[in-house]
N, C-alpha and C positions, 0 to 999 in steps of 0.2 A: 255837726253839719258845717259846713264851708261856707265861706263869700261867698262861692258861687250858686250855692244851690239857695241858701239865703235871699239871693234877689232875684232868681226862679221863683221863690216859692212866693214872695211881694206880690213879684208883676203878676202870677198866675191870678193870687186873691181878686187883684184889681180888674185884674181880663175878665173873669167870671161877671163882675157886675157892669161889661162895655156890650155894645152893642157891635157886631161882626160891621169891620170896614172902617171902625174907630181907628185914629193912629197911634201909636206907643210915644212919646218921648224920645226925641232923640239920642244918641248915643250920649253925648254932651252933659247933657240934662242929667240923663240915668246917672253916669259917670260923679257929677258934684251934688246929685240927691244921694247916693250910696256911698260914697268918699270913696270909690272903686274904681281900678284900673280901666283901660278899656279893652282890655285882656280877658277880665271877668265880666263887663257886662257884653261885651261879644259870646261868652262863653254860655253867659246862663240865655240868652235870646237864642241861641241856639239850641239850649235845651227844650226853650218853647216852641223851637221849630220842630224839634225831631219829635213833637208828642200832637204836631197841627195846631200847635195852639193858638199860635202869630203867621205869619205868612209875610214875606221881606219883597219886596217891589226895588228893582236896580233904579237908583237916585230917587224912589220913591220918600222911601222909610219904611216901617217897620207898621202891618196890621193883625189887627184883631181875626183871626179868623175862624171858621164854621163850617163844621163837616155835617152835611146833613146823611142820614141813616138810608142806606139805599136796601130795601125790605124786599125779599126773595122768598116768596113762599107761595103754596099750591092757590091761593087763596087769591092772590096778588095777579091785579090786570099787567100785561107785560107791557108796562107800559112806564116809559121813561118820564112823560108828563104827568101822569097821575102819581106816580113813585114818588117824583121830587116835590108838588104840590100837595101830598097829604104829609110830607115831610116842613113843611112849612115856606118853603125853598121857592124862587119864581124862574122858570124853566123856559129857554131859548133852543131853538133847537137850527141849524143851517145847513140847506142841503149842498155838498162840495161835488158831489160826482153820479152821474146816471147814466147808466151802460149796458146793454144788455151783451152777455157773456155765457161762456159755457159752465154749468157750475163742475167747480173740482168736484174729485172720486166723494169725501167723505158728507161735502156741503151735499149732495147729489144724492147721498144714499139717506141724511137726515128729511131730506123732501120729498123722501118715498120716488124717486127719477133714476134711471137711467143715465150710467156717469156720461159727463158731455151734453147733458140736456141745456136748451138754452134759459136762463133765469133775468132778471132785472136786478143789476149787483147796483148798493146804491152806498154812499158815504157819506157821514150825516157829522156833523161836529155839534155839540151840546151845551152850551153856556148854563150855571146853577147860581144865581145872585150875581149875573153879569161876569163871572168870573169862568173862563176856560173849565170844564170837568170834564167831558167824556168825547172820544170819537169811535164809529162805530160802522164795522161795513155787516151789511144787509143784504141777504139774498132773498129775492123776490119769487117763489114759484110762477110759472108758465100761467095764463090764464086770470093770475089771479087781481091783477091791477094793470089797466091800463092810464098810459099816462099819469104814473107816479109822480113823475117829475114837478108837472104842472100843478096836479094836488098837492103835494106838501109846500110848493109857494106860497098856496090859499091858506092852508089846516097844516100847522108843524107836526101836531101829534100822527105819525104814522098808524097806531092804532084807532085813533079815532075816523083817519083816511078807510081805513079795514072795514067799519063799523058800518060804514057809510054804503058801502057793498053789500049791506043784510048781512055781516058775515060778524062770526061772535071772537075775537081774538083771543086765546086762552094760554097760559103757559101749560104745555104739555112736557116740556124739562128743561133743567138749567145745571148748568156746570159753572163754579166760578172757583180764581185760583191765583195766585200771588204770583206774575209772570211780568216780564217785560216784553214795551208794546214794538212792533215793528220802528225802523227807523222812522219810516212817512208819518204812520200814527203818533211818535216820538216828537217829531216835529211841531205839526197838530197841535196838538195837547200842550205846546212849549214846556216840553220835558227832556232832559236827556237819555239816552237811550239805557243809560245805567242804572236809572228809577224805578223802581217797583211800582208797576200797576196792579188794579184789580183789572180781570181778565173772565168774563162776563160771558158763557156762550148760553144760546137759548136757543130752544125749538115754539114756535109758536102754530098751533092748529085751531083751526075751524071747530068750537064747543059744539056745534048744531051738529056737522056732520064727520067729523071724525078730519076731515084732509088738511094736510101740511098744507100751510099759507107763506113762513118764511124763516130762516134762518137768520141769528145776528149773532153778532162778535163783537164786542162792544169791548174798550180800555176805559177806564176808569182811574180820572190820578187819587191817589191815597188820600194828598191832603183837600181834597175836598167832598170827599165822598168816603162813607164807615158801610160795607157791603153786611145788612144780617140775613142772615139763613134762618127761617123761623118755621116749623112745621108741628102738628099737632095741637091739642087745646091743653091750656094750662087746670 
């Protein structure tokens, strides 16, 4: 084993028993606690990056950091706030854009419409432990929410918004998939556009009565967010 995986495998021990947001020691420090380059301990915090395990703030320094489980299954309310809250996680959610538009051919044909129908397209960005994770655009079927906009200033949870309409929010399917997010979304998210997100699509329907309520498309950055897919009982 190497210097360098050597003081990987320290800092790892010691991350396990910090709490997310904690700082690492500066480069300095690392460097005359390990009698190590600053070649190798730039080398192994990068191995702690590329596993999520720290997270590097520009003239910050270097944190602890924590990917909460984001749980996709039949079972599972589609619901970003209840996701990230039974994940242990404390969940923001801000709404950037509310527009009503024509939904494209395929948004159009998941909401059971006539391509060209008019929908309520919305764009939400996500904070998970205060920290940037998700942004997300949202297509609204016809009818089914008025004055969104103003609702989710009151209640961030758009399905709890849903809820509030007598109406039961259900995930009726989901697709998700290791893609990169748009450049706007890229932005957003302060990621580069060369990042692997997760890439999150869902159909959400009316449990009572069967009809599409909304479409989303949701990016998700890697390091803060482990996407599982869990179906069936063990």
């Amino acid at each position: 084993m190497g210097p360098v995986q050597q003081i990987a495998d320290s800092l790892e021990s010691e991350i396990a028993g910090s709490a997310p947001g904690d700082r690492l020691p500066s480069e300095h420090a690392l460097m005359r606690r390990f009698g190590a380059t600053r070649t190798r301990v730039r080398r192994a915090i990068e191995l702690l990056e590329a596993r999520f395990l720290v997270r590097r703030a520009q003239g910050a320094g270097t944190f602890v950091n924590r990917r909460i489980d984001y749980l996709v299954s039949p079972e599972g309310a589609p619901s970003l706030h209840r996701t990230v809250e039974r994940a242990g996680g404390v969940p923001r959610t801000f709404l950037i854009d509310a527009v009503e538009r024509e939904a494209p051919a395929d948004i159009a044909e998941f909401l059971d419409l006539d391509a060209g129908s008019p929908c309520t397209r919305l764009v939400r960005l996500a904070y998970i432990d205060d920290q940037i994770a998700t942004c997300a655009e949202e297509w609204i079927a016809p009818g089914v929410l008025d004055n969104v906009d103003v609702s989710l200033r009151a209640i961030e949870s758009l399905a709890e918004v849903l809820r509030g309409t007598r109406r039961d929010p259900v995930r009726a399917w989901s697709r998700v998939a290791t893609d990169f997010a748009p450049a706007d979304m890229a932005a957003r998210l302060e990621t580069r556009e060369t990042t692997p997100t997760w890439c999150l699509e869902t159909l959400t329907r009316d449990g009572a009565g069967g009809a599409a309520l909304m479409f989303s498309r949701s990016w998700l950055r890697q390091d803060r967010v482990r996407v599982v897919i869990q179906f069936g009982e063990r």
